[in-house]
N, C-alpha and C positions, 0 to 999 in steps of 0.2 A: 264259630269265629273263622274269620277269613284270613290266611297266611301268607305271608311273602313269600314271592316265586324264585327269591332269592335266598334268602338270610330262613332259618329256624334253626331253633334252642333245641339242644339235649341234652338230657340230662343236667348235670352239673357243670358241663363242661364249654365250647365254646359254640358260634354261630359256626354253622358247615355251609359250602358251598352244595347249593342243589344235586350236582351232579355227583358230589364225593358221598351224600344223602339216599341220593336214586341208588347209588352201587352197592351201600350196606345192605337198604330194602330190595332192590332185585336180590342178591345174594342170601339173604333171609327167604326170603319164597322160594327161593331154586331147592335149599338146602330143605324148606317144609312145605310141598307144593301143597299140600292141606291145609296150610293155616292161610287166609286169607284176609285177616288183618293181624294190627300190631299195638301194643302200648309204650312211647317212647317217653319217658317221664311225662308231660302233661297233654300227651300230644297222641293220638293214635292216626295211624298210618295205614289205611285200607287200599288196597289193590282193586282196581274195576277193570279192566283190562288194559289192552296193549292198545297203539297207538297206530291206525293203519298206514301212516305213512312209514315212521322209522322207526317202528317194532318199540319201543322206550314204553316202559312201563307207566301207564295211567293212573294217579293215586289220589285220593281222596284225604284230605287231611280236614281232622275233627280234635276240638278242643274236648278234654276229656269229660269237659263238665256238660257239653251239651249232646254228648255222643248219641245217646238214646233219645234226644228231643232235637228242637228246632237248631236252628241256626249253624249249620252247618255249612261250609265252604267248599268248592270244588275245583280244583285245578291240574291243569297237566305236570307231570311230574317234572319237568326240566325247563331251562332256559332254550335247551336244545331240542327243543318238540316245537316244530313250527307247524301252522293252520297252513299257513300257504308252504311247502317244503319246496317248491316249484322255484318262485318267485328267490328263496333264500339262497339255494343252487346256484342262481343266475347273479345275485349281488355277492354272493363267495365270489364266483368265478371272477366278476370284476375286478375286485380287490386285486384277488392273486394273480391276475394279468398284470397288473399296474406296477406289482407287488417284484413278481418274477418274470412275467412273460410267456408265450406261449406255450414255449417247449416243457416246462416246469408244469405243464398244469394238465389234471388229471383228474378223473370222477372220484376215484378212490380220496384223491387227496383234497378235495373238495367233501366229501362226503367225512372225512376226520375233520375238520376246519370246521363245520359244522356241529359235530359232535353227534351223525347219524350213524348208521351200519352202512358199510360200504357198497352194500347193493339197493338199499333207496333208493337216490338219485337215477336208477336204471327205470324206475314207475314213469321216471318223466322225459328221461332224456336216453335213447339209446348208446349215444356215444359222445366223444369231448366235442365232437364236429355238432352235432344238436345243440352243446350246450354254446359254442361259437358264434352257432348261427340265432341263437335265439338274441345272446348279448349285438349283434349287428341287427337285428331286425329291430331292438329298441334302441336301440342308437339312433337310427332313421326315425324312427318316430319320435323320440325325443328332442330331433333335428328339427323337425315339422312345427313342432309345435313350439320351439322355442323362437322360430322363425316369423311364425302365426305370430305370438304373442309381444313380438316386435313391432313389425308394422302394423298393430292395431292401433300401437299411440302413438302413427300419424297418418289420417286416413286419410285425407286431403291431398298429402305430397308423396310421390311415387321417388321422388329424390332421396327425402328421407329418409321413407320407407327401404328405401337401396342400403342407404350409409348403416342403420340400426341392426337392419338382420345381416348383413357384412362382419359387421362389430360382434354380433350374436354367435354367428356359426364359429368364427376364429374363438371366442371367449367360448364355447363349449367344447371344441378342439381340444382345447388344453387342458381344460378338467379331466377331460383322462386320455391323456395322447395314447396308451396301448389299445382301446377301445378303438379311438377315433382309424387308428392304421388298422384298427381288425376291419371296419367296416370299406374300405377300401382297398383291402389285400387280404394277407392270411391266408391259411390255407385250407379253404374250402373252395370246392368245385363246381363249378358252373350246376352239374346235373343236384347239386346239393341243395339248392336256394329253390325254396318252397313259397307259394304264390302268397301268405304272407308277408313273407321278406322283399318279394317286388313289390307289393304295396307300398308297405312302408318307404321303399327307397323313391317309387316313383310319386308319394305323398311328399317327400320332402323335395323332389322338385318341382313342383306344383306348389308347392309354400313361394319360394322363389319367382316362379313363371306370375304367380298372380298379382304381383309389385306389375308387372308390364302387362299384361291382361286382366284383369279381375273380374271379367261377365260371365265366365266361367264356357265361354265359349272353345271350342276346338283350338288349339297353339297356333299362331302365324306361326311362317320359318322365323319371323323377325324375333317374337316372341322367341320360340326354341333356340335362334344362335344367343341374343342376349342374356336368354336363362345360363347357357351353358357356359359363355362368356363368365359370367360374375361367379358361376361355380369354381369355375377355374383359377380366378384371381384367388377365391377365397379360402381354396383348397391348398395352392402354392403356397400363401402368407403362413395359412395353421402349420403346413408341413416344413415351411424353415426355419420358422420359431421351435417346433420339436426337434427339431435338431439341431438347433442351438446356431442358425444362420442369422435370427435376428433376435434385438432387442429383447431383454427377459420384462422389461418393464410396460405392465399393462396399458397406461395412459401414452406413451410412447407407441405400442403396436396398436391400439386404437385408434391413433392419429395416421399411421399408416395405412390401415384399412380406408378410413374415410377418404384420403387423398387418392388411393388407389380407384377407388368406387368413382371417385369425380371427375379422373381422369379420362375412366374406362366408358365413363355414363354422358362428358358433356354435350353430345349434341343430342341426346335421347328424350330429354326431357323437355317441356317447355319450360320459359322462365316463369318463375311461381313468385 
């Protein structure tokens, strides 16, 4: 029988949270490092090892009826044993940027927030500046493709195509204004940014550039001042809305954006 990774019964008593569960069972094997399973009123609790990302004990959980036969289930012992630990690191860290802010945030305290041992997070990221640069390098990527997936519904008009990913880049700004200012400030260092993170940065302007060229041919200057132009507009609007310069009201800075875009664009386009 297969268990929830949440909730199991013991004994007579109530439903325990996973992890108050994992700490009885670790602390039962610490205390008999010989016994290598357990019978917990109808439930036995077998230990197969540890977890190579954040050392948490791996356990097997068998219905006692089927213990010696078939049907047995198999799961990691906590909510806090992640497959990807990597990946979890980097959506902590987001939070607690959003949450507290730069100066507040720490591998250590990422790595409790998580519910690993404090030296996990070191398998993936050397320092808080890795785990920085990792959240800006998918920022730009998530820039790219939210921009891509804009101008895709309007192939035809390069006008459009302007107004939608304008509208795009500001409305993903503000999903997480601490993100968004990581990836244009913060403190990491030039010699830091790893030729990933210029990818991704110079994909999300190439998301942009290909509204004004899309043959994928080498940038005009025309092309590169426009790209940079429209970056600029739509970089000022996100950043005075995070600081509280404009309108909190979405359909109100989306009207903004467009009007900006129309201004900055009218003699660029033909009429369509």
């Amino acid at each position: 029988m297969r268990f929830s990774h949440q909730l199991v019964c013991l004994d007579r008593v109530v439903h325990l949270d996973f992890p108050l569960l994992l700490g009885h069972v670790s602390g039962y094997f610490r205390r008999l490092p010989h016994i290598r399973d357990i019978k917990v009123d109808s439930v036995y609790i077998k230990i197969i090892g540890k977890c190579c990302c954040c050392q948490h004990l791996k356990l097997e959980f068998w219905e006692a009826q089927s213990f010696l036969g078939a049907g047995k289930g198999s799961i990691v012992g906590t909510r806090y044993h992640h497959g990807d630990l990597e990946q979890a690191i980097i959506e902590t860290a987001k939070e607690m940027l959003e949450q507290s802010g730069i100066a507040e945030l720490s591998l250590r305290d990422i790595a409790k927030h998580i519910g690993v041992s404090h030296q996990a997070p070191y398998k993936h990221f050397a320092s808080k500046a890795d785990v920085l640069l990792a959240i800006r390098t998918e920022g730009f990527q998530k820039l790219a493709a939210a921009t891509r997936r804009a101008t895709a519904k309007h192939p035809r008009s390069p006008r459009l195509q302007l107004e939608v990913a304008a509208i795009s880049y500001v409305r993903l700004a503000l999903e997480s204004p601490a993100v968004y200012q990581l990836m244009f400030g913060g403190p990491i260092r030039p010699d830091e940014v790893g030729p990933e993170h210029q990818a991704a940065a110079r994909d999300s302007f190439a998301a942009l550039a290909e509204i004004f060229q899309p043959n994928g041919a080498p940038y005009s200057e025309t092309t590169t001042l426009r790209t940079r132009l429209v970056w600029a507009m739509v970089h000022g609007i996100a950043s005075l809305r995070i600081n509280g310069y404009l309108s909190d009201q979405s359909e109100g800075l989306d009207e903004i954006t467009k009007s900006a875009c129309r201004v900055l664009s009218k003699d660029w386009f033909a009429a369509r």
